[in-house]
C-alpha positions as CSV (number, residue, x, y, z in Angstrom):
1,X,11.2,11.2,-18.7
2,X,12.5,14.2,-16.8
3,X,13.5,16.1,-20.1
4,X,9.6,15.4,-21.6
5,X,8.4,16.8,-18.0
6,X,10.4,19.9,-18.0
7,X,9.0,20.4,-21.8
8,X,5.2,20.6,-20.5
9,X,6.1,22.3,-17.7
10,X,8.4,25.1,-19.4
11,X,5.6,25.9,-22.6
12,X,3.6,28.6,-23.0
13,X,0.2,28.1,-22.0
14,X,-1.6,28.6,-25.7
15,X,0.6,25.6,-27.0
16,X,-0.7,22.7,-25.0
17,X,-3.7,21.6,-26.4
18,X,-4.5,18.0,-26.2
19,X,-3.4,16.5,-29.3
20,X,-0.3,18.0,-29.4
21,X,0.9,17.4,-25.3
22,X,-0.7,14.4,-23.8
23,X,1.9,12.1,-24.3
24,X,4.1,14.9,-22.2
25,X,1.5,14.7,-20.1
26,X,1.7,11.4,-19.1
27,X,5.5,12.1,-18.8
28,X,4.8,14.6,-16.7
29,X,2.2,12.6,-14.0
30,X,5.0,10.1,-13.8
31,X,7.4,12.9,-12.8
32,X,9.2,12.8,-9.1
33,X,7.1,9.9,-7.9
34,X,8.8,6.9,-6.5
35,X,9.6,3.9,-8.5
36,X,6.8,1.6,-6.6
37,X,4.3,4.6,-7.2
38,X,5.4,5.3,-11.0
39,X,4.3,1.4,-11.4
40,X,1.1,1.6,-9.6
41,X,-0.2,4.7,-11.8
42,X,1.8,2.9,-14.9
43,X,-0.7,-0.5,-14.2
44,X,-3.8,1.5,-14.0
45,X,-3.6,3.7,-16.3
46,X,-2.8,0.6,-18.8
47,X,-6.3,0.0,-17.4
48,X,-8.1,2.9,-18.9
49,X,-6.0,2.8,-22.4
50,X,-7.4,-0.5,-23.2
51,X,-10.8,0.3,-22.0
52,X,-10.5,3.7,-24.4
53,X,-9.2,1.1,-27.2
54,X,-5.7,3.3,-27.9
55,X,-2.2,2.4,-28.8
56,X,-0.5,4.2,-25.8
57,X,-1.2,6.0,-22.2
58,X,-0.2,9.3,-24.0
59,X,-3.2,8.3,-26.8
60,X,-6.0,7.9,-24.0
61,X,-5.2,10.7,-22.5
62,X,-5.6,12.5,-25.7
63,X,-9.2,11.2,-26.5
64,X,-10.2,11.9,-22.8
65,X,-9.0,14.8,-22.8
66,X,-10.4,16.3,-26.2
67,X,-13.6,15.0,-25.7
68,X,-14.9,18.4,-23.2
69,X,-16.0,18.4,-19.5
70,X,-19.4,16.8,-20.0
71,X,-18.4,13.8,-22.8
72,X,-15.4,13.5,-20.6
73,X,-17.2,12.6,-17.6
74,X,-19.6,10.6,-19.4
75,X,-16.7,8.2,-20.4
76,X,-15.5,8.3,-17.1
77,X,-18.8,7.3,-15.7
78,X,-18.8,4.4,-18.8
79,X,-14.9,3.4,-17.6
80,X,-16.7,3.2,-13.7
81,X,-19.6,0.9,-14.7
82,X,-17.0,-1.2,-16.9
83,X,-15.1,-1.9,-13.8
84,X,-18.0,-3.0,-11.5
85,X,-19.1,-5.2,-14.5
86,X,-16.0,-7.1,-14.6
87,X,-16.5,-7.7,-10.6
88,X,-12.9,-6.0,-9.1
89,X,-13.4,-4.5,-5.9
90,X,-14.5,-1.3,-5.2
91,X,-11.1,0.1,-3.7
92,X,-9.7,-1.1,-7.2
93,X,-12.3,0.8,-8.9
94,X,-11.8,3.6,-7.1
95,X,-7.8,3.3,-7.3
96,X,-7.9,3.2,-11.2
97,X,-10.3,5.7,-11.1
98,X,-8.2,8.4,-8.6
99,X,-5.3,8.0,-11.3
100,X,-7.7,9.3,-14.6
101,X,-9.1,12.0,-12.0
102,X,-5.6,12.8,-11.4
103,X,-4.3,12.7,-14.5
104,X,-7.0,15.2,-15.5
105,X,-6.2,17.3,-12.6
106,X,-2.7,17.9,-13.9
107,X,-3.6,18.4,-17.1
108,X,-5.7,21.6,-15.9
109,X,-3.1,22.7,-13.8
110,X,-1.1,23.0,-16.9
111,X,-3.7,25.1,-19.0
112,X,-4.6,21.7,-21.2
113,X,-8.2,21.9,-20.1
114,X,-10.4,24.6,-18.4
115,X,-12.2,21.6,-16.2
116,X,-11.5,18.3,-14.2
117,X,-13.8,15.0,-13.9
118,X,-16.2,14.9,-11.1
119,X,-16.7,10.9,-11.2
120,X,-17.1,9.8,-8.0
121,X,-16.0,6.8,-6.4
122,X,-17.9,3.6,-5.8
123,X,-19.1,3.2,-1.8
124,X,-16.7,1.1,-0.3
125,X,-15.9,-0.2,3.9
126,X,-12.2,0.0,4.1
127,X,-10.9,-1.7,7.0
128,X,-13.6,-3.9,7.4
129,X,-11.7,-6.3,9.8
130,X,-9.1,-4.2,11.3
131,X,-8.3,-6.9,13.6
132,X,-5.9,-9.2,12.7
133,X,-5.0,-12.3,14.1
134,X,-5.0,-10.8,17.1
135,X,-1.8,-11.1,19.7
136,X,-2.5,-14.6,20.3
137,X,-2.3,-15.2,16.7
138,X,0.9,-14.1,16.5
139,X,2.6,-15.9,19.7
140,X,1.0,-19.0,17.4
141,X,2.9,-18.1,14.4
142,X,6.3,-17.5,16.0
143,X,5.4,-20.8,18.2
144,X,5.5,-22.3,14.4
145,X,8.1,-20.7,13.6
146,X,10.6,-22.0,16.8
147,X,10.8,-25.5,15.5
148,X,12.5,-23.9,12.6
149,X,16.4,-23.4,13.0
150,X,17.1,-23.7,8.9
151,X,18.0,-20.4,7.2
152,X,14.0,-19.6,5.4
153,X,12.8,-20.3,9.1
154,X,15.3,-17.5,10.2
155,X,14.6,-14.8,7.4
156,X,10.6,-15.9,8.3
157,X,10.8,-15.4,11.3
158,X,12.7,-11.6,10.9
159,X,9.7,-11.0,8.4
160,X,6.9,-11.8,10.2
161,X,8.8,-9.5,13.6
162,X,9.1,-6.5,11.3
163,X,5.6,-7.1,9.9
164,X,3.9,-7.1,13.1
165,X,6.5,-5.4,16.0
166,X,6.7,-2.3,13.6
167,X,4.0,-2.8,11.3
168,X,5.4,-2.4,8.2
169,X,3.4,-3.4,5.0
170,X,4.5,-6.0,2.8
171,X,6.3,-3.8,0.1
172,X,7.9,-1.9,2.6
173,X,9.6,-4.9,3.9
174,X,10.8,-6.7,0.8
175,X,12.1,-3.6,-1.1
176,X,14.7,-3.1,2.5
177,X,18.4,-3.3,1.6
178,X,21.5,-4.4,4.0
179,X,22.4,-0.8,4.0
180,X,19.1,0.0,5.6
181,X,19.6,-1.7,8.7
182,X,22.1,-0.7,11.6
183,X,21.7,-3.0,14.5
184,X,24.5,-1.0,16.1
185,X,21.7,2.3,16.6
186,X,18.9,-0.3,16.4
187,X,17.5,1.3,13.2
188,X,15.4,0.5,10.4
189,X,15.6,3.2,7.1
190,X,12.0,2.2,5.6
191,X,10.5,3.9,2.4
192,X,7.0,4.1,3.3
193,X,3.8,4.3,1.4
194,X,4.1,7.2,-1.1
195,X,6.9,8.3,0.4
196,X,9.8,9.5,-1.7
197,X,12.1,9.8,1.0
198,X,13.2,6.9,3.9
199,X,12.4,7.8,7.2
200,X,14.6,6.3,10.1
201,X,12.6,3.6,12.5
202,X,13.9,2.7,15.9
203,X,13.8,-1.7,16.2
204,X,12.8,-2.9,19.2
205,X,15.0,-5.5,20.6
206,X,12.8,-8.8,19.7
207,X,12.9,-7.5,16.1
208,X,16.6,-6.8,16.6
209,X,17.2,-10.2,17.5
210,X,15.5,-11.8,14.8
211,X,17.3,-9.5,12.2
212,X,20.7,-10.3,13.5
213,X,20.0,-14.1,13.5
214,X,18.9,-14.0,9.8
215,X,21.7,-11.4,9.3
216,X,24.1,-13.9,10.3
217,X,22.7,-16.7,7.7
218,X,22.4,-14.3,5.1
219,X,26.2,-12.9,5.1
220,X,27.1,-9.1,4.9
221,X,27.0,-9.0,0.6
222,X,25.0,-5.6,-0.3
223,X,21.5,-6.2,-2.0
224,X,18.1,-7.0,-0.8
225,X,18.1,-7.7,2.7
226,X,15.5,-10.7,2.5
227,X,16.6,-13.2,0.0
228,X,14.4,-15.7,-2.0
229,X,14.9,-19.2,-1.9
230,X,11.9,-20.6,-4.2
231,X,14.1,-22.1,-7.2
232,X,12.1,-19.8,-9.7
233,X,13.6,-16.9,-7.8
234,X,16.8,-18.1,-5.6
235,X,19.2,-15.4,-4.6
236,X,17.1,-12.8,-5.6
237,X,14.4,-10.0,-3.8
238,X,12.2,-11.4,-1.9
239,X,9.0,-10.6,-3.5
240,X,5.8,-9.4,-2.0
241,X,3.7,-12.6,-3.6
242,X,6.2,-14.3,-1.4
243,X,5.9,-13.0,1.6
244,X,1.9,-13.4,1.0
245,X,2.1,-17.0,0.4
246,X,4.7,-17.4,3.3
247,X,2.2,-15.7,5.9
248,X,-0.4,-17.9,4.6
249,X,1.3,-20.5,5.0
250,X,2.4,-20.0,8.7
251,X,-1.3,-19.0,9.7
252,X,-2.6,-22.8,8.0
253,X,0.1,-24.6,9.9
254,X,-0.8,-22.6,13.3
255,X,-4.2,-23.6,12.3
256,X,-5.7,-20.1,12.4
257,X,-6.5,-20.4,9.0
258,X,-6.5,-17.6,6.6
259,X,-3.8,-15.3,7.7
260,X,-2.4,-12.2,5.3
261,X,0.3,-10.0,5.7
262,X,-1.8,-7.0,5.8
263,X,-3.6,-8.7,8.6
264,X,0.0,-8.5,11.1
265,X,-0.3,-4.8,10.3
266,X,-3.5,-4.6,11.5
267,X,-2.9,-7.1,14.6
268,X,0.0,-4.6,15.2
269,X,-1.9,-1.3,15.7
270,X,-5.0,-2.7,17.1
271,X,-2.3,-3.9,19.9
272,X,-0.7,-0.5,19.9
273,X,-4.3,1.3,21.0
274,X,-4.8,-1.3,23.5
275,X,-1.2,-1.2,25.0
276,X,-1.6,2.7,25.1
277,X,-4.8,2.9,26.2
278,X,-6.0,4.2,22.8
279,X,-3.7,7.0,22.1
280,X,-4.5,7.8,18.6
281,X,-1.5,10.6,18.4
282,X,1.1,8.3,19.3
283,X,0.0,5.1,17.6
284,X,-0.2,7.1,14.7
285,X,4.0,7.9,15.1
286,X,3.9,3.8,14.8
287,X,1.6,3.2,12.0
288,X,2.7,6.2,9.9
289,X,-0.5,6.7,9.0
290,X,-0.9,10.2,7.6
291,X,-4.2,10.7,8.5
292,X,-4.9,10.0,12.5
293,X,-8.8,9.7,10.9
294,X,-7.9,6.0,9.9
295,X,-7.3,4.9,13.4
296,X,-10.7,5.9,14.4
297,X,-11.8,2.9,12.9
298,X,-9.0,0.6,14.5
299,X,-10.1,1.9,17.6
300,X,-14.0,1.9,17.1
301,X,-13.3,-2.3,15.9
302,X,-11.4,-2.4,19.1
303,X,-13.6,-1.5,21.3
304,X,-17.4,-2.6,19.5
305,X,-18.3,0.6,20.5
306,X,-21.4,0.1,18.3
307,X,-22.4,-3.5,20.2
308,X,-21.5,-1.5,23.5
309,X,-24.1,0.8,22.5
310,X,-27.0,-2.1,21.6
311,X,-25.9,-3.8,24.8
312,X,-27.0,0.0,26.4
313,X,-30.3,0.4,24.7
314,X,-31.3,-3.4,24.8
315,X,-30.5,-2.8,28.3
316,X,-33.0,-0.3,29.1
317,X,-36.0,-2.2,27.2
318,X,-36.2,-4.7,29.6
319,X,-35.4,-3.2,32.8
């Protein structure tokens, strides 16, 4: 892959049209981006390449591609109505559609094309409940979780401690190796969401503790650090399906009901602005958030400012 991207990236300008360099192309988008990434981008643009009706990635982006700026957006737009049609979400539309615009974007970065698509995404409320189960939610799930003492109730409970005390996501969690923890400096090396580098963690001491008590189930062999014991996968990675189903699971038998992984995260920093007093700046150093702008919205759910507001205004009507 390397050796095609280097090729695209070395040629002279006036030899890559699209018929002859998309497949580099592809090749190329792929280029330096982390494994969990590389399969992201790999699933949706599988996505368009059916919709286009082609035989390979490389293909579709040759049709798109030699089609011109206005025919090319005109396909896009098609691709965008396709998706709604078919009912997925709109931050999976707009996911599948980031990678064409992206794709498109390289491609006239390289001198392939003179233009880029201007498809816009679909409207879409991210973060819609940034809440979580809350702090009390989470004492629940632990309370669960103490009349456990077998080794799944250990690893569980070391998962659901570095879901919510550092609020890591899902796939950050399961993809942590043995290597990556040192209980000794009380650190965590986590790959993080389009990251292509680790970046060190400090672990609290509750999270410690529940580390070192599955650590001591688990053994000191290298590999995954959070081991499946489902039969269809024993001894292997714990997967991030499982970890969904496990947190599920926990949240029915606390009787909280529907209770995701994702959901810890968010418990996690809307517990962080209240325990800082809504210290954007350094709740961001927790989250690892790139953009402090996404807390804005943690913050305005934590507060209601908006029913603060009505309660104002409703106020003054009938005094």
């Amino acid at each position: 892959m390397a050796e095609s991207a280097a090729l695209v990236l070395a040629a002279p300008a006036a030899t890559l049209d699209p018929s002859s360099a998309s497949h580099r192309l592809v090749d190329a988008f792929f280029f330096g981006r982390n494994a969990k990434t590389v399969d992201a981008y790999r699933r949706d643009l599988e996505s368009f390449r059916e919709f286009v009706g082609a035989r390979s990635q490389g293909e579709a982006a040759r049709v798109l591609l030699a089609q011109g700026h206005g025919p090319a957006n005109e396909a896009a737009l098609r691709y965008r109505a396709d998706l709604l049609v078919r009912g997925l979400a709109p931050a999976t539309v707009n996911r599948r559609l980031a990678a064409v615009r992206s794709l498109v974007k390289l491609a006239r970065t390289l001198g392939l094309v003179p233009w880029t698509l201007e498809v816009p995404s679909v409207e879409s409320r991210a973060y819609r409940d940034t809440r979580g189960p809350g702090l009390e939610g989470v004492r629940r799930l632990l309370a669960v979780l103490d009349a456990r003492v077998d080794a799944k109730g250990k690893r569980d409970r070391a998962v659901l401690h570095l879901l919510f005390d550092m609020a890591l996501r899902r796939e950050e969690a399961v993809h942590l190796d043995l290597e990556d923890v040192d209980l000794e400096k009380g650190t965590l090396s986590v790959l993080g969401k389009k990251r292509t580098e680790k970046e060190t963690l400090t672990v609290p001491e509750p999270t410690k503790a529940a580390l070192l008590s599955w650590l001591q189930v688990r053994g000191d062999e290298p590999g995954p650090l959070f081991l499946n014991f489902d039969r269809a996968g024993k001894g292997g990675r714990l997967t991030g399906r499982s970890v969904h189903r496990l947190v599920g699971e926990l949240g029915l038998d606390a009787g909280l009901g529907v209770v995701r992984p994702h959901g810890l995260r968010h418990a996690a920093i809307t517990e962080a602005l209240e325990a800082t007093g809504g210290d954007v700046r350094r709740v961001q150093k927790f989250s690892r958030h790139r953009d402090v702008r996404v807390l804005a919205v943690y913050d305005d759910s934590r507060r209601d400012m908006g029913g603060e507001v009505a309660r104002l205004v409703a106020g003054r009507a009938t005094a």
